[in-house]
N, C-alpha and C positions, 0 to 999 in steps of 0.2 A: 659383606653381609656376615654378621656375628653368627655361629651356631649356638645354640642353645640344648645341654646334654640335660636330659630328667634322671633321675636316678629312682627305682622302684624299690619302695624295702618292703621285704617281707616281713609281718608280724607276726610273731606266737604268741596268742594269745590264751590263756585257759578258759574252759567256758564259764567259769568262776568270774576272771575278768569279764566276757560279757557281759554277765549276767548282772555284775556291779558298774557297768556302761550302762545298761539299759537303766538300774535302778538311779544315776547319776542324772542321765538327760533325762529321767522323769520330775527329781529335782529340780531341776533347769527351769521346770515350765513353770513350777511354785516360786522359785526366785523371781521372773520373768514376771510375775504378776504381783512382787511384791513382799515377797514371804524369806523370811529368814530360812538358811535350810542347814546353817554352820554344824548346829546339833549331828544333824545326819550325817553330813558328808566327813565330822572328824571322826562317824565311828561305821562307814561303813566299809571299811576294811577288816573288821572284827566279825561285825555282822554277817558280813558274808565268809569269811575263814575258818570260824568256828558253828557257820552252816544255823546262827541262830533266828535268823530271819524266814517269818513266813508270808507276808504282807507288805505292802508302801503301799499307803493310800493318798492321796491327794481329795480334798472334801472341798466343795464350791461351794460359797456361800454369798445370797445376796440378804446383806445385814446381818441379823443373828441367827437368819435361817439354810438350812445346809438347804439346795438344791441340787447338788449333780458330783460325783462322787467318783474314780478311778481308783479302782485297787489292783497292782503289780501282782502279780500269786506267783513265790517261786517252789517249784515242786522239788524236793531233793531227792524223795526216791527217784525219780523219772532223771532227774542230772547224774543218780549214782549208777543207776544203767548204761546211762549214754558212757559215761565217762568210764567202764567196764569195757561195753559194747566198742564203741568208735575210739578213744584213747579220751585223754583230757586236755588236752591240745585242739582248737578248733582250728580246721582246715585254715590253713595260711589262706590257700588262693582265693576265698570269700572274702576275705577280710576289707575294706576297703580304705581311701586314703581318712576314714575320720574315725578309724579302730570299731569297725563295729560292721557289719551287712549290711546288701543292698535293702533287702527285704524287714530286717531291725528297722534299717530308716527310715525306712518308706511309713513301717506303725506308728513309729514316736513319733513323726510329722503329722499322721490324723488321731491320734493321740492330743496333738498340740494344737492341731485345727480346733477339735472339739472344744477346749479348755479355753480357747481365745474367743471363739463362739460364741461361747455363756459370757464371758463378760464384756464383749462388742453386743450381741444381742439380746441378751436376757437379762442387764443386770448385774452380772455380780462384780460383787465387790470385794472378795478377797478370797484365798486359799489355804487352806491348813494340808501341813502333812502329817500323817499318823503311821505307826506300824503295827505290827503284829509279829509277836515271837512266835518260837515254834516249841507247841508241849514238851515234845520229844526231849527236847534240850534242856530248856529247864527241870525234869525230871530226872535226863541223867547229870545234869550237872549243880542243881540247885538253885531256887532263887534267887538267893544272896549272892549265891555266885555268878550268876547270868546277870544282876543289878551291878556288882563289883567292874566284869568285864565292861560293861556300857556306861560306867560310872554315872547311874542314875542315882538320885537321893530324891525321893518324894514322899513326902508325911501322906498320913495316913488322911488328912483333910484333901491332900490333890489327889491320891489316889480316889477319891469319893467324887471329887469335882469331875476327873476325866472320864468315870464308869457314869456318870451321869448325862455327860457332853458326849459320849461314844452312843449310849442307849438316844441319845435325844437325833444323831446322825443316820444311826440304824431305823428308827420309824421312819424318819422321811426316804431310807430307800424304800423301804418294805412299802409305803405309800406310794409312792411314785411307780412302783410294780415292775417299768418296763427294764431290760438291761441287756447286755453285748457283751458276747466274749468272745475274744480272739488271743488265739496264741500267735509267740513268734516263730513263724517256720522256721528260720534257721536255728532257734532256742527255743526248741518245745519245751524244755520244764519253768519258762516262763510263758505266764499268759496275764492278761487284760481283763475285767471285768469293769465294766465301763455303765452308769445309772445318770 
């Protein structure tokens, strides 16, 4: 009878990386359903380094209309406490074998319940991801410069089309009225709002 030795590693992770784990496997589910996510995932190491992200939305939509919408909120003052408070390092011994908590997983699976939901039951038909910077940032570091970093290039005509398609997302939540937040216990400066 062969033995079979497991080896346990421990990971250091900063809570910066979880917090770009979680914003990744929320990606996942828009790929999963279709959606390109390349945009995101070549600059969410910026994103989150230079602390510019306030938002990842994920928008359901069945045809041209948005019905049901998950927005990621990450709090930086509340990660620059902890990371003060507790160190920046998240406890090794949570961590588990898929780099991230029990309790992380366990959201982004009804997270992803949700999402397969809407379009096993309800319809939809596709997924857009969106985000949201953070004023802060841009203020102290400038527009052009916060565009430079993300290497965004968008005329003044997409700019108009997206502030459009954003306002036309925002009434159907604002319509639809009801919604869910939940943070992640082991990552409070991130939470969920969920329509």
């Amino acid at each position: 009878m062969a033995m079979v030795q497991t080896k346990t590693q421990v990971r250091n992770l900063t809570r910066n990386q979880l917090m770009q784990g979680v914003a990744r496997r929320l990606l996942a589910i828009a790929e999963d359903h279709g959606r390109d996510c390349d945009w995101y995932l070549e600059r969410i190491d910026v994103m989150f380094r230079m602390e510019l992200i306030a938002h990842l939305y994920l928008i359901i939509f069945k045809g041209d209309e948005p019905i049901a919408g998950v927005k990621l909120h990450f709090d930086w003052d509340r990660h620059a406490t902890l990371v003060e408070s507790v160190g920046e390092f998240f406890d090794p011994e949570k961590i588990n074998q898929f780099g991230t908590t029990d309790a992380i997983a366990d959201t982004m699976q009804a997270v992803r319940a949700y999402v397969d939901g809407l379009f096993e039951r309800c319809g939809a038909t596709r997924v857009e991801a969106w985000y949201g910077i953070r004023h802060e940032q841009v203020k102290m570091l400038g527009s052009e410069r916060v565009d430079q970093l993300l290497n965004i290039r968008t005329s003044p005509e997409g700019k108009k089309r997206s502030s459009e398609d954003w306002a036309k997302i925002m009434k159907a939540k604002a319509d639809k009225g009801a919604k869910r937040v939940s943070t992640l216990g082991d990552l409070p400066e991130a939470s969920f709002d969920i329509w």
